[in-house]
DSSP file (Angstrom, degrees, kcal/mol; ACC not computed):
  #  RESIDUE AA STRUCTURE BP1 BP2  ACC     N-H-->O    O-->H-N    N-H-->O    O-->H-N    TCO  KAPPA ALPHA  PHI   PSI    X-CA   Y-CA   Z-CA
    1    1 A X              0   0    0      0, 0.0   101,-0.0     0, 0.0     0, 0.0   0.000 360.0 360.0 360.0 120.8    0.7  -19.6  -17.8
    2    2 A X     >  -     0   0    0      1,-0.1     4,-0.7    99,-0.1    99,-0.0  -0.088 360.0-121.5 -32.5 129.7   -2.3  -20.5  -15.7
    3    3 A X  H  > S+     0   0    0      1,-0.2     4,-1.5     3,-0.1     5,-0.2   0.963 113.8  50.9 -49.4 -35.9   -5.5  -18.3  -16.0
    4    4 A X  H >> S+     0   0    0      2,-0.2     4,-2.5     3,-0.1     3,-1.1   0.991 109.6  46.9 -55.3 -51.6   -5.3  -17.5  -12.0
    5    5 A X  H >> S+     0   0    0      1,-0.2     4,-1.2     2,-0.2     3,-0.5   0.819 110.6  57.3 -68.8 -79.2   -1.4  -16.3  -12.1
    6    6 A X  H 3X S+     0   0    0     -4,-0.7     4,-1.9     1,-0.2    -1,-0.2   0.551 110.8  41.7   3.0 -48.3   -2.6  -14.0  -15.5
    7    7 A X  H <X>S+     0   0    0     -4,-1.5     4,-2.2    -3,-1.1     5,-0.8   0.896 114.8  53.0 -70.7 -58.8   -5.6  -12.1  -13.1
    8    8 A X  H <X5S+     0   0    0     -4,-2.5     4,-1.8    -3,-0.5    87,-0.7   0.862 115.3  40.6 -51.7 -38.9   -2.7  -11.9  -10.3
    9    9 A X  H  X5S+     0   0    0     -4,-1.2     4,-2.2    -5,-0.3    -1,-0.3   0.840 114.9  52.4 -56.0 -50.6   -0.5  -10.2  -13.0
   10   10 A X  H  X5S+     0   0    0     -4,-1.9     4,-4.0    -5,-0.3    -2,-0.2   0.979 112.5  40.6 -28.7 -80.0   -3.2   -8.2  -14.3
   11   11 A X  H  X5S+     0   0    0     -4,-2.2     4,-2.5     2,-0.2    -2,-0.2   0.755 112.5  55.7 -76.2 -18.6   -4.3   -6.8  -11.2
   12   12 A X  H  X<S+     0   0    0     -4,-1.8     4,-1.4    -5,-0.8     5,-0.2   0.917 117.2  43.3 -57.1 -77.5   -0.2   -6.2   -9.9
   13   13 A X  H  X S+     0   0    0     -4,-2.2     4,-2.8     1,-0.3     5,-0.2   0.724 114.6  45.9 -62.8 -28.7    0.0   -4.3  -13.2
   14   14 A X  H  X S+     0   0    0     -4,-4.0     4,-1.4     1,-0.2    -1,-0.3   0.996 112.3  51.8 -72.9 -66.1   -3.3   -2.6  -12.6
   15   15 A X  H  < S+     0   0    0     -4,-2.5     4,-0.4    75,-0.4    76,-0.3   0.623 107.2  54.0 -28.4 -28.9   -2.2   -1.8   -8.9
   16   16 A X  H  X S+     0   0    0     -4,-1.4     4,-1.8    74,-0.2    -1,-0.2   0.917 117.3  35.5 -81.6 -57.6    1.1   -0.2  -10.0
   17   17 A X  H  < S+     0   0    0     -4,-2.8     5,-0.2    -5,-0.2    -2,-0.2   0.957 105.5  55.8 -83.3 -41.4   -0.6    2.1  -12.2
   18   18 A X  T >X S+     0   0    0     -4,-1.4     3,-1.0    -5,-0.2     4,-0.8   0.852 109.6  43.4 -11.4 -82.8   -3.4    3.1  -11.2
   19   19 A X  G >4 S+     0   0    0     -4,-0.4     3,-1.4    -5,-0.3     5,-0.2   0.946 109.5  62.6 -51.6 -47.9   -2.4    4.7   -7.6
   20   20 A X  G 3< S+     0   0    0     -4,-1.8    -1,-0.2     1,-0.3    -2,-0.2   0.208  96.8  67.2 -91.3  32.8    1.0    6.4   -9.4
   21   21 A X  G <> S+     0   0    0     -3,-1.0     4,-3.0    -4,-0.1    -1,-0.3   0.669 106.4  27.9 -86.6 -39.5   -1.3    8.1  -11.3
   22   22 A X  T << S+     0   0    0     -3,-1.4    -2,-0.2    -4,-0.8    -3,-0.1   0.166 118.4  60.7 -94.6  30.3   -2.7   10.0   -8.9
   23   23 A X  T  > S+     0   0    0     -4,-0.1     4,-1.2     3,-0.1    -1,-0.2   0.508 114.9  40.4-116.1 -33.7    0.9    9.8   -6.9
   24   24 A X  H  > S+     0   0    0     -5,-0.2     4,-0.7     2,-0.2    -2,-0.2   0.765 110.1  54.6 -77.2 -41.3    2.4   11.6  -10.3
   25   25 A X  H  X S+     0   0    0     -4,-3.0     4,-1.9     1,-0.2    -3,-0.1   0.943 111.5  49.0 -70.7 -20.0   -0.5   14.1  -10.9
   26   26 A X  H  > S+     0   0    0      1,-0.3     4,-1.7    -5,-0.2    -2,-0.2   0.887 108.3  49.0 -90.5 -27.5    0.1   15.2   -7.2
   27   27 A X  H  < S+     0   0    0     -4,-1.2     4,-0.3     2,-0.2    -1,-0.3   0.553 108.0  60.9 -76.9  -0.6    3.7   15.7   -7.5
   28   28 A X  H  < S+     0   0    0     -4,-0.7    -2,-0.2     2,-0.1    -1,-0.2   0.888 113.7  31.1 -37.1 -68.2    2.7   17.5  -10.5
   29   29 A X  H  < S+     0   0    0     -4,-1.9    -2,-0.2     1,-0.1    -3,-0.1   0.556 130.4  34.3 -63.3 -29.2    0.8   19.9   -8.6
   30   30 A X  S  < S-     0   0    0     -4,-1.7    -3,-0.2     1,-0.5    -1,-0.1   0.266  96.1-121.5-128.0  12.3    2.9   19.9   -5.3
   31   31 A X        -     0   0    0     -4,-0.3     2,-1.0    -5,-0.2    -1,-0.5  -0.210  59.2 -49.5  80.1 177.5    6.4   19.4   -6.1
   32   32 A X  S    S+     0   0    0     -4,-0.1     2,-0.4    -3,-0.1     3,-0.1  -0.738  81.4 144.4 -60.1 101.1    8.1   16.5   -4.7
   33   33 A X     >  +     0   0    0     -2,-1.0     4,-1.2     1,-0.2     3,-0.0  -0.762  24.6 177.8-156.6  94.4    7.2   16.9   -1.2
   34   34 A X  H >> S+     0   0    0     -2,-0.4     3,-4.1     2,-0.2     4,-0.8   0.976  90.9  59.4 -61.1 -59.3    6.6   13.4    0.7
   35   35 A X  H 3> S+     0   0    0      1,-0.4     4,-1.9     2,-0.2    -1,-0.2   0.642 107.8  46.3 -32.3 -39.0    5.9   15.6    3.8
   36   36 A X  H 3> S+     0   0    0      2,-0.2     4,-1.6     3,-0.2    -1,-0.4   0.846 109.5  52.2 -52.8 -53.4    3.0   17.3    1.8
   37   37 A X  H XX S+     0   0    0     -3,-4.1     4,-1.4    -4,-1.2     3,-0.7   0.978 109.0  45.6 -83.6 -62.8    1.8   14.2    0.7
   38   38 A X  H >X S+     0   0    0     -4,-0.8     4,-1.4     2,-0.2     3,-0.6   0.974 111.5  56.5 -38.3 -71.2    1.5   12.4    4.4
   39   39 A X  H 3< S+     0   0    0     -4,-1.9     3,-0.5     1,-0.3    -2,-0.2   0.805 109.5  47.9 -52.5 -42.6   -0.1   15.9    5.4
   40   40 A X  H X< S+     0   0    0     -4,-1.6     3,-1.2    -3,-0.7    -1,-0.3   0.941 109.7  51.3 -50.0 -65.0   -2.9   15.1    2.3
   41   41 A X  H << S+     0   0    0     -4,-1.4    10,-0.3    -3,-0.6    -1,-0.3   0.476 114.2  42.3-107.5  -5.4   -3.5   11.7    3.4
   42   42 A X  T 3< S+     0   0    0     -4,-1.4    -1,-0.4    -3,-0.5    -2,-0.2  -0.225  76.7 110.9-122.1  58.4   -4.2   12.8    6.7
   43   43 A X  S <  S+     0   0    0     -3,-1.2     2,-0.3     1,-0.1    -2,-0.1   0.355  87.8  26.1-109.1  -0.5   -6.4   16.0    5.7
   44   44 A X  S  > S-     0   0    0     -3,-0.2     4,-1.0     1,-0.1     5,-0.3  -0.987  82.2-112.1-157.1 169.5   -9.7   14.1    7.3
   45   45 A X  H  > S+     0   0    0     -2,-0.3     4,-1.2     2,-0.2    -1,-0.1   0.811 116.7  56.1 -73.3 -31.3  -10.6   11.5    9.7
   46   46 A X  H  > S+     0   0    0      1,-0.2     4,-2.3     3,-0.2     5,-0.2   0.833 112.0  45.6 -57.4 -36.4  -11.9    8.9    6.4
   47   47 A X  H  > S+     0   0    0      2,-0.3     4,-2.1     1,-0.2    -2,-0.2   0.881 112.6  46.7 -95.5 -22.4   -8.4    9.3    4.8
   48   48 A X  H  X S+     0   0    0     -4,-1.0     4,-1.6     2,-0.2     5,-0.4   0.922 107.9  57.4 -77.7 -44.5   -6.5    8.7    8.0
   49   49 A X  H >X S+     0   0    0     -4,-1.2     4,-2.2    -5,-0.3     3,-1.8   0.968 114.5  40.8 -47.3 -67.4   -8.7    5.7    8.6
   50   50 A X  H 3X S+     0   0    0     -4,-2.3     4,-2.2     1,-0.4    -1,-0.2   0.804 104.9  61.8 -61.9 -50.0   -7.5    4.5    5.3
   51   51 A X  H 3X S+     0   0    0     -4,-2.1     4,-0.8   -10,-0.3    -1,-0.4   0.615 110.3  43.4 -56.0 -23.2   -4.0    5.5    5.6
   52   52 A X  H <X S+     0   0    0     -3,-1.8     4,-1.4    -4,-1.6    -2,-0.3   0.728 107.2  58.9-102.0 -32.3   -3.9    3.2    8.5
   53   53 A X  H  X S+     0   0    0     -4,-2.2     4,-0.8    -5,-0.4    -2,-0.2   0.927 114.5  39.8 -34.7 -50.5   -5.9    0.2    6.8
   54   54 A X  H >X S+     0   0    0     -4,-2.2     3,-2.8     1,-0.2     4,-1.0   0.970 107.7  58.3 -83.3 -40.1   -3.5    0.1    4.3
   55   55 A X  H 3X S+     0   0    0     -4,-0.8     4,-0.6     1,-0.4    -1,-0.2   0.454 113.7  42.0-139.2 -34.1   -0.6    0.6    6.4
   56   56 A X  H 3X S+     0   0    0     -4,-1.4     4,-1.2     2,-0.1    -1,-0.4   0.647 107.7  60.7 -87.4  -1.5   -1.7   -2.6    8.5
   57   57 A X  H <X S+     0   0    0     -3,-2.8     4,-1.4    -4,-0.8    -2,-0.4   0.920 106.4  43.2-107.0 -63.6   -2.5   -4.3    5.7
   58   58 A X  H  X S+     0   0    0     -4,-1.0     4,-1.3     2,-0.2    -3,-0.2   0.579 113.1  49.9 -92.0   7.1    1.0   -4.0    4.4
   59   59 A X  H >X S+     0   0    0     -4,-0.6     4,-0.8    -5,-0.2     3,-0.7   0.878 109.8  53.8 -55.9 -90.3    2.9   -4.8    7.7
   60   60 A X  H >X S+     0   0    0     -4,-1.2     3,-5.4     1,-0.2     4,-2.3   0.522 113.1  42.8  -4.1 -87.1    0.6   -7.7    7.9
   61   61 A X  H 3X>S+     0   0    0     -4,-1.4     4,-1.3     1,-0.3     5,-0.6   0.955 111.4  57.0 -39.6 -55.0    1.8   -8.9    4.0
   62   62 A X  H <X5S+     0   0    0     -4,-1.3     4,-0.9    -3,-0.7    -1,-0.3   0.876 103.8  44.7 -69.1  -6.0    5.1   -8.3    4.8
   63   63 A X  H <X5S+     0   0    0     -3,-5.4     4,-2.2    -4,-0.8     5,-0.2   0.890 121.4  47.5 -79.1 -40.7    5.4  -10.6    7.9
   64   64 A X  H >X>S+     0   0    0     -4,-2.3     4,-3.8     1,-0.2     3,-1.4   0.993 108.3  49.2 -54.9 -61.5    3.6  -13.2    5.6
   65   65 A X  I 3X>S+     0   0    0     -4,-1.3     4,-3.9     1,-0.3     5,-0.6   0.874 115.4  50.4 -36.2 -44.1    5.7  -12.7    2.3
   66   66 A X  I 3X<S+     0   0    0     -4,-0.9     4,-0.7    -5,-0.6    -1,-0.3   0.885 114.3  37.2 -81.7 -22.1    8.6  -13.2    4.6
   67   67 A X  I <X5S+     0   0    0     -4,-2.2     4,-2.0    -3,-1.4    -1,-0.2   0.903 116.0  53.9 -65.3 -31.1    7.7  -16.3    6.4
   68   68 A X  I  X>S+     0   0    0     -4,-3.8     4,-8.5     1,-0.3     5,-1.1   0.949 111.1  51.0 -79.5 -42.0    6.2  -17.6    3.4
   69   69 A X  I  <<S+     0   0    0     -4,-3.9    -1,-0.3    -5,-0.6    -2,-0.2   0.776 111.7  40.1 -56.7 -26.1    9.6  -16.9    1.8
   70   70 A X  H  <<S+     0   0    0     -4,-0.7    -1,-0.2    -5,-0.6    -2,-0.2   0.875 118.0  50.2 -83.9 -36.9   11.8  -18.5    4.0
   71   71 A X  H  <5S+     0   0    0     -4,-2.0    38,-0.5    -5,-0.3    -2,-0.2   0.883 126.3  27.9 -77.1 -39.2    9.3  -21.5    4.4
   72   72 A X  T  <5S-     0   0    0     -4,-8.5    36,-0.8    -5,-0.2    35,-0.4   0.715 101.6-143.6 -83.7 -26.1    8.9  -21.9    0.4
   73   73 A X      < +     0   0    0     -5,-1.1     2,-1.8     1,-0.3     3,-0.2   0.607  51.3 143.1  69.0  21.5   12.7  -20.4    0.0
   74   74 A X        -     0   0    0     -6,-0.5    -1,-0.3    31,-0.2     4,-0.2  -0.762  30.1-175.6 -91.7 104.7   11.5  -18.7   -3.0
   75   75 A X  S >  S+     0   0    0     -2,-1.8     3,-1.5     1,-0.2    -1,-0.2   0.738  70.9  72.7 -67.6 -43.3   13.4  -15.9   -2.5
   76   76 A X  G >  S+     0   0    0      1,-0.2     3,-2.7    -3,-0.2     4,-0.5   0.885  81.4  78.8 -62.4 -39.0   11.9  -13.9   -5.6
   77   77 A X  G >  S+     0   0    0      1,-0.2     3,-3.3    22,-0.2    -1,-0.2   0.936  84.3  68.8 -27.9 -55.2    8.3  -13.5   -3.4
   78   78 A X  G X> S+     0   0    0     -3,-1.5     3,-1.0     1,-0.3     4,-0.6   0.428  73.8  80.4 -87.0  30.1   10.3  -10.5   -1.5
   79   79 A X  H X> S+     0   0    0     -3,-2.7     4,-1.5     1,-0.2     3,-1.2   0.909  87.1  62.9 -45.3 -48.1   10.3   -8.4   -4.5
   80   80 A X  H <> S+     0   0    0     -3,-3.3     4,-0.8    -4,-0.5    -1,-0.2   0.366  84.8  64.4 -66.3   6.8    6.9   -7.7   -3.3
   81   81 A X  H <> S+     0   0    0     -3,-1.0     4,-2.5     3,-0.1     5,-0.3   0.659 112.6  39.1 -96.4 -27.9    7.7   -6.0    0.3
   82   82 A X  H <X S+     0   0    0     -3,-1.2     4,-1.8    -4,-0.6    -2,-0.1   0.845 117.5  49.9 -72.1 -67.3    9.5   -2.7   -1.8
   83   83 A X  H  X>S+     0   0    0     -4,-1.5     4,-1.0     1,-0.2     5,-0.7   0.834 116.4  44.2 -27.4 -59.5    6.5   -2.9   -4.8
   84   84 A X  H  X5S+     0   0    0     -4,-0.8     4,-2.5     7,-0.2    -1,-0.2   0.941 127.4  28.4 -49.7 -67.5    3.8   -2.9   -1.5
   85   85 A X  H  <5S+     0   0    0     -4,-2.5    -2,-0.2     2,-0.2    -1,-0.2   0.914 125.8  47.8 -75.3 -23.0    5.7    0.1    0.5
   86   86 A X  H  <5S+     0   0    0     -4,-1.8    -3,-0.2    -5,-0.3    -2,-0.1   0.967 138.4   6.6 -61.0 -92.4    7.3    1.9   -3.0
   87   87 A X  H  <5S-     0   0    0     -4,-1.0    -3,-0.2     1,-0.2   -67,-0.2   0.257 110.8 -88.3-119.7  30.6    3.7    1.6   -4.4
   88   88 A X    >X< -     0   0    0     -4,-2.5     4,-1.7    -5,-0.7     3,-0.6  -0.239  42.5 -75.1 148.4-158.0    1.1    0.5   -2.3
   89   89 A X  H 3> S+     0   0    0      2,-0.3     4,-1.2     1,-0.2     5,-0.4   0.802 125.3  63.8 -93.5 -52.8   -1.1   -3.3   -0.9
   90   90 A X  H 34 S+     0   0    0      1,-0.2   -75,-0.4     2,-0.2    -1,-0.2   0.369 109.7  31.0 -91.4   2.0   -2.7   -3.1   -4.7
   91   91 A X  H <4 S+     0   0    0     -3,-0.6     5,-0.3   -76,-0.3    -2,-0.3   0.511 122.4  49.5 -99.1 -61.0    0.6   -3.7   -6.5
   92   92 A X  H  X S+     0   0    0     -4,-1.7     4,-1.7    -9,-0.2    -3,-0.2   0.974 110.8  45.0 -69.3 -66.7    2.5   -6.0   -3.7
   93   93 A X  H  X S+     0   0    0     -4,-1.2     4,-1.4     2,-0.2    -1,-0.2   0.690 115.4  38.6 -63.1 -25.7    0.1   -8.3   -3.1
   94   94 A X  H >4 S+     0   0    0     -5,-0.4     3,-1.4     2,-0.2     5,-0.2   0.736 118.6  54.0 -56.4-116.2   -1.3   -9.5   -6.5
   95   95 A X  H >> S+     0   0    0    -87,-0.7     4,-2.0     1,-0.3     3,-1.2   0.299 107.7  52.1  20.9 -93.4    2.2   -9.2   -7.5
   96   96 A X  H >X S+     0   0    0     -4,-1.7     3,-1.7    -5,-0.3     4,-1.2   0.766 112.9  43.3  -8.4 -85.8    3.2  -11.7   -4.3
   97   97 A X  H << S+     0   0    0     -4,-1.4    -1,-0.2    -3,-1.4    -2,-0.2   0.562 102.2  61.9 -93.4  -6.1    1.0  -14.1   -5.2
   98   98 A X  H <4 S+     0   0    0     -3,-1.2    -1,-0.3   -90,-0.3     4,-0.2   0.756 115.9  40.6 -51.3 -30.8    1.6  -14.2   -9.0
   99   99 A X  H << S+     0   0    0     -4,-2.0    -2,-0.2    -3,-1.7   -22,-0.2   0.603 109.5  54.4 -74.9 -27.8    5.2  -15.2   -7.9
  100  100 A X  S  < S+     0   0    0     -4,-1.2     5,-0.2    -5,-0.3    -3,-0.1   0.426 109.9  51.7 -73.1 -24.3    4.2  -17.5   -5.2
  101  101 A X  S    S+     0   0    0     -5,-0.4    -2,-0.2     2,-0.1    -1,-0.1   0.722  83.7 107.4 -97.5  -5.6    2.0  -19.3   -8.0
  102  102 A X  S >  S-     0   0    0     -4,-0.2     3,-1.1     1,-0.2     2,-0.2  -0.067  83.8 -90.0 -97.3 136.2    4.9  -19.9  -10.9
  103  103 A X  T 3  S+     0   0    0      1,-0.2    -1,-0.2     2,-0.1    -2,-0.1  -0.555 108.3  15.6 -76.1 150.4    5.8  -23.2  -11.2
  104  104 A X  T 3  S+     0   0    0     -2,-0.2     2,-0.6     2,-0.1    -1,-0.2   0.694  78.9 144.7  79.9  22.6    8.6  -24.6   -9.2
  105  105 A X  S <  S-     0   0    0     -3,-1.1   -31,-0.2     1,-0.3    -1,-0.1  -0.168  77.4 -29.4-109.4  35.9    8.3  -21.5   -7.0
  106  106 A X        -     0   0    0     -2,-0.6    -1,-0.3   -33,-0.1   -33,-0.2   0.429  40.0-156.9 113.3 120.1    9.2  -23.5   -3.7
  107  107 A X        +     0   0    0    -35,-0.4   -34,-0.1    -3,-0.1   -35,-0.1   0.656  66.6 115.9-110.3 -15.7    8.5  -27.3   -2.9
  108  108 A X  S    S-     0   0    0    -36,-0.8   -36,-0.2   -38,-0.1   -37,-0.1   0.356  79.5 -95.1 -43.8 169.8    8.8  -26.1    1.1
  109  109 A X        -     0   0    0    -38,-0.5     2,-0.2     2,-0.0     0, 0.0  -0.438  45.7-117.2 -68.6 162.0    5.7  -26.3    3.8
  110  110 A X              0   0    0    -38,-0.1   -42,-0.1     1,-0.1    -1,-0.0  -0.505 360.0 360.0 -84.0 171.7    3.6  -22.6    4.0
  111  111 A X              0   0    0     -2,-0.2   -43,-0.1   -47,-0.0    -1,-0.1   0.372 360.0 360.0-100.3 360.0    3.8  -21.2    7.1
């Protein structure tokens, strides 16, 4: 395995955990309560700003992944559209482009 796909792996695995830590300690604290949790993330005008950074940020990756997926036909890329909305841009996109980089992973044009 290439050094580059290794970082991209890294930092998917780092992206998964990382955030559902603090997505676990707060359903610790608040029960399961998405509705609670959207009310948190919008509890200041910085965190709403964010919530909507990321939130374009992983439309955005998901129109790519899927173009790029149809265009490469490597079908295994759209793992990465649940991983991004399931657990956030810092898991799906490293993640994406560890899969995108695998050999054999689609002889097609990019979009």
């Amino acid at each position: 395995m290439s050094p580059l796909r290794l970082v991209f792996l890294a930092l998917a695995i780092w992206g998964a955990i990382h955030p559902m830590y603090y997505f676990l300690q707060w359903f610790g604290e608040n029960g399961f309560d998405l509705g609670g949790m959207v009310d948190a993330w919008h509890v200041n005008a910085a965190s709403s700003g964010l919530v909507w950074d990321l939130t374009i940020a992983a439309v955005a990756l998901t129109v790519f992944v899927i173009a790029e997926s149809v265009a490469r036909r490597n079908w295994i890329g759209l793992v990465a559209i649940p991983a991004t909305f399931c657990i956030g841009v810092s898991c799906g996109l490293p993640l994406y482009l560890f899969l995108r980089n695998r050999p054999g992973a689609g002889q097609g044009e990019s979009v």
